[in-house]
N, C-alpha and C positions, 0 to 999 in steps of 0.2 A: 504494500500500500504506500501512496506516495501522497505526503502534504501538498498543499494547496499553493504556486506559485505566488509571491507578495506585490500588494501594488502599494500605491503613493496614499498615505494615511494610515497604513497598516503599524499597529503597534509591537514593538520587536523589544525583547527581554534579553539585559543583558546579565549575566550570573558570574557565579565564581564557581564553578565545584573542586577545585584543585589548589594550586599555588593564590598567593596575595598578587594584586593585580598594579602597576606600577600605576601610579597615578598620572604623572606625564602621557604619559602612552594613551590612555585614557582620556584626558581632557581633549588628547587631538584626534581620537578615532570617532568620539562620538557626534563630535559636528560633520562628518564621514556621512555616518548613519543617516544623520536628518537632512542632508542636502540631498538625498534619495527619495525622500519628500515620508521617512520613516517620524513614526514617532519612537523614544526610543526612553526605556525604563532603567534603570538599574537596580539591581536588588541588593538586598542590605547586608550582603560578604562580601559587595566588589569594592569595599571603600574600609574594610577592615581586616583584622590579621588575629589569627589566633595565640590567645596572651601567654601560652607557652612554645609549641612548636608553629615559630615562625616561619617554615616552609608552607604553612595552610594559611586559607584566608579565611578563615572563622573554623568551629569545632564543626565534626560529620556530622550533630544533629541539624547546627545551623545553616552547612550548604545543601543537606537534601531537604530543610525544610525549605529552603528558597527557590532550588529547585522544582519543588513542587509547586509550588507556592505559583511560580511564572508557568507552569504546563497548566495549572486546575482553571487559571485564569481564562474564562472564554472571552476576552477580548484582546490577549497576546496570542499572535498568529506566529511567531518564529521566537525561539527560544537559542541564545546565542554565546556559546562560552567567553568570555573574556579575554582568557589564555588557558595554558595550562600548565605546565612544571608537575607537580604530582596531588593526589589524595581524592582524583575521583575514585578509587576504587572502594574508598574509606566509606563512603557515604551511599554506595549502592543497597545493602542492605537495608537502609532506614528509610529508602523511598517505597509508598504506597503505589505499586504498580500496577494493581487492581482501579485504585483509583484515577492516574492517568489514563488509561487505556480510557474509560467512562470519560473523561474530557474531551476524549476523541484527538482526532491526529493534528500534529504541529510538527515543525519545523525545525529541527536539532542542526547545529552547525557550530565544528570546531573542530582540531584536531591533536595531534599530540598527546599527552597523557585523557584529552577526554575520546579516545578509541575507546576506553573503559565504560564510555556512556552509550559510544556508538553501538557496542554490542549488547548493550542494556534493553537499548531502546528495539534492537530490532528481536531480539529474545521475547522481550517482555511485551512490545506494543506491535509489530511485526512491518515497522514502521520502515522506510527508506532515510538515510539522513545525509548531509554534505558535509565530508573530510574537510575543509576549508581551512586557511589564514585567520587567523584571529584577533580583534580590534585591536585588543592592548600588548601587542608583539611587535619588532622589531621589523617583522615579514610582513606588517599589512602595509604593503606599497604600494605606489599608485598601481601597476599593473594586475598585483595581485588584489587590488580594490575591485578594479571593471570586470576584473574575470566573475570575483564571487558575485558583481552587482549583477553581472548578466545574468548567470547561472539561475536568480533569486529573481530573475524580471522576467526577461526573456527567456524564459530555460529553450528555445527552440534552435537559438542563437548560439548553444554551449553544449552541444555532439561532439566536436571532435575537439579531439588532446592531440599534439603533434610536438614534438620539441626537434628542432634540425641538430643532426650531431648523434640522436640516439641509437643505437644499436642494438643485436641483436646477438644476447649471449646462445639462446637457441632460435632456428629460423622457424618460422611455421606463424599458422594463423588460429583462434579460437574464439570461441562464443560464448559466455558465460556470466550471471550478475556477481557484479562488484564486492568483495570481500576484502579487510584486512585493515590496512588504517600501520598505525606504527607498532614497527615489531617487537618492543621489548613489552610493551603493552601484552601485546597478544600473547605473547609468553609469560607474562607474570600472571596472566588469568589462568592459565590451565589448571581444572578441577576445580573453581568457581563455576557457579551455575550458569554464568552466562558465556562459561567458552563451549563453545558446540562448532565441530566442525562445519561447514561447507554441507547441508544437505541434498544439495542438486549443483548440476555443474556450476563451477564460476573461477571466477577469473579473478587472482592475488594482486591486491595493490598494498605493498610492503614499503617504508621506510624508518629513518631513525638517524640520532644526533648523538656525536660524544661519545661513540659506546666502541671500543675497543675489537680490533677484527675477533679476537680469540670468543669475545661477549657474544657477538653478533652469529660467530659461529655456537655458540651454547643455545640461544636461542633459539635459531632453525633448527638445530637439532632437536630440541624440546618439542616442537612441532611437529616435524618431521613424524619424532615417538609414539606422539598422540595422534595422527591419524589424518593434525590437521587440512595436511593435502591432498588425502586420498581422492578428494571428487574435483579436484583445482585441475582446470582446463587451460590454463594458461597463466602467465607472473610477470605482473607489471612494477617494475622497480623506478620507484623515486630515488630522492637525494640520499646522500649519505654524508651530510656536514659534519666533518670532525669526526670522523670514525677512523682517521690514518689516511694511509697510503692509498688511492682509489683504486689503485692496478691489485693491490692485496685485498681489495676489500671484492673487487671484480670477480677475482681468481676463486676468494670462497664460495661465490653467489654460483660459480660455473661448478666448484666440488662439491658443495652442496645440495644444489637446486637442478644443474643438467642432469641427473641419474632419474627425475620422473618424467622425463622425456617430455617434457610440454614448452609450446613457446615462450619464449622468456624474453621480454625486452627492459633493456638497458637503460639507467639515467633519464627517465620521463619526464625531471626538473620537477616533479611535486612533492613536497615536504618541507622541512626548518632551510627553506632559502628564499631569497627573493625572487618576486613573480610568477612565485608559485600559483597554481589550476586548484580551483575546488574539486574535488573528485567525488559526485555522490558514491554513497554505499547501499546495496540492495537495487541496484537497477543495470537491468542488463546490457551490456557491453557487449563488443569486439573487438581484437587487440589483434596486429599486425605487426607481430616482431621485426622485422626485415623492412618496413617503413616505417616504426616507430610511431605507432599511430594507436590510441586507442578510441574508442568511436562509440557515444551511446548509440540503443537501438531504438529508444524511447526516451521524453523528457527526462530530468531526474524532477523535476517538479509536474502538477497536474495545472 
């Protein structure tokens, strides 16, 4: 199921679930939002910090309650992470998912540690949502502004993904809806209720920041273990900012990931860099390793 494309008046919820949200970053993203002709909320963790671990922007009751708080709302039509850094995971337990669902469908967009909500949301609500740049980040640039404004306007206008330069660690072409989001995430979910493999074919969109090749190798192999590729028709790889050597980080992705024989494309440029592509998740694609292309087959919004 896919939320409802946003137009000019539409009220959009901005939240914390994870990290404390820079306030600079913040004062200049949200005039961003309203010159889209949004109206635009903030809820009451993105302007606080939790009074002992300062990695959180308020305690896990008070970001899933605000969480909630902006989905239960039937006059917020897009629910919008801040950033992320880490502790959505903290706070998935305490949201009433019963009771969103009853709210009916919105618009979840963010990326980075909130992959944790992404899989929440489509577990729990079986909802479609946009990997995206997020306001109070470093990455929301103009380019990666129009991309996401399109995507949230004109979704018809935001089919194809193309980066020139990408390539193809495996050649071949595949059909499959979008799974994945950043990969340490999706590894530190395993055996949480919301990691669930891939249950009909689809196509991996994988990236990730800082994290050490040997990490990055633990990871996929975690997944690997668990099955989570078994029905993955193809792998679509973003950035990998700060992860070392790109030719070492290449090389894993080809030890790794070439042995399930499916097409694999290279450096897509979506993830922790500039000018980064929203990438919905749960809507089906087509990915052309060998042109570096990936291609919705349907809006990612309605």
């Amino acid at each position: 199921m896919r939320a409802r494309r946003l137009a000019p008046g539409d009220l959009v919820a901005l939240v914390a679930p994870a990290g404390p949200v820079p306030e600079r970053l913040l004062e200049a993203a949200v005039p961003i939002l309203e010159s889209w002709g949004l109206r635009v909320r903030l809820g009451a963790c993105v302007r606080s910090r939790h009074p002992s671990l300062g990695y959180l922007a308020a305690s896990d009751a008070d970001r899933a309650a605000e969480f909630q708080a902006a989905w239960s709302d039937p006059e917020v039509a897009a629910v919008f992470a801040a950033r992320g850094g880490y502790g959505a995971q903290r706070m998935l337990d305490l949201v009433d998912w019963p009771a969103l669902r009853a709210a009916g469908p919105k618009l979840l967009a963010g990326s980075s540690d909130i992959t944790a909500l992404h899989q929440a949301v489509s577990v729990h609500l079986g909802l479609a949502t946009l990997f995206s740049p997020m306001p109070a980040t470093a990455h929301f640039d103009a380019e990666a502004v129009e991309r996401l404004r399109c995507v949230l306007f004109e979704p018809e206008r935001s089919l194809a993904l193309h980066r020139p330069g990408a390539t193809a660690l495996v050649p071949g072409a595949a059909r499959g809806v979008l799974v994945g989001g950043n990969l340490s995430l999706l590894a530190a979910g395993i055996g949480a209720p919301e990691h669930r493999a891939p249950e009909a074919d689809a196509i991996a969109v994988l990236e990730d920041v800082t994290e050490d090749v040997y990490r990055l190798d633990r990871m996929l192999t975690q997944l690997l273990r668990t099955g989570w590729f078994d029905r993955v028709t193809g792998i679509a790889l973003g950035s990998w900012a700060e992860c070392g050597d790109p030719a070492k980080v290449r090389a894993l992705m080809v030890d790794r990931l070439a042995p399930l024989g499916v097409p694999i494309a290279w450096e897509l440029g979506f993830g922790h860099v500039p000018r980064s592509p929203t990438i919905p998740l749960g809507v089906p694609a087509e990915l052309d390793a060998d042109a570096g292309t990936l291609i919705l087959t349907e809006p990612a919004l309605s």
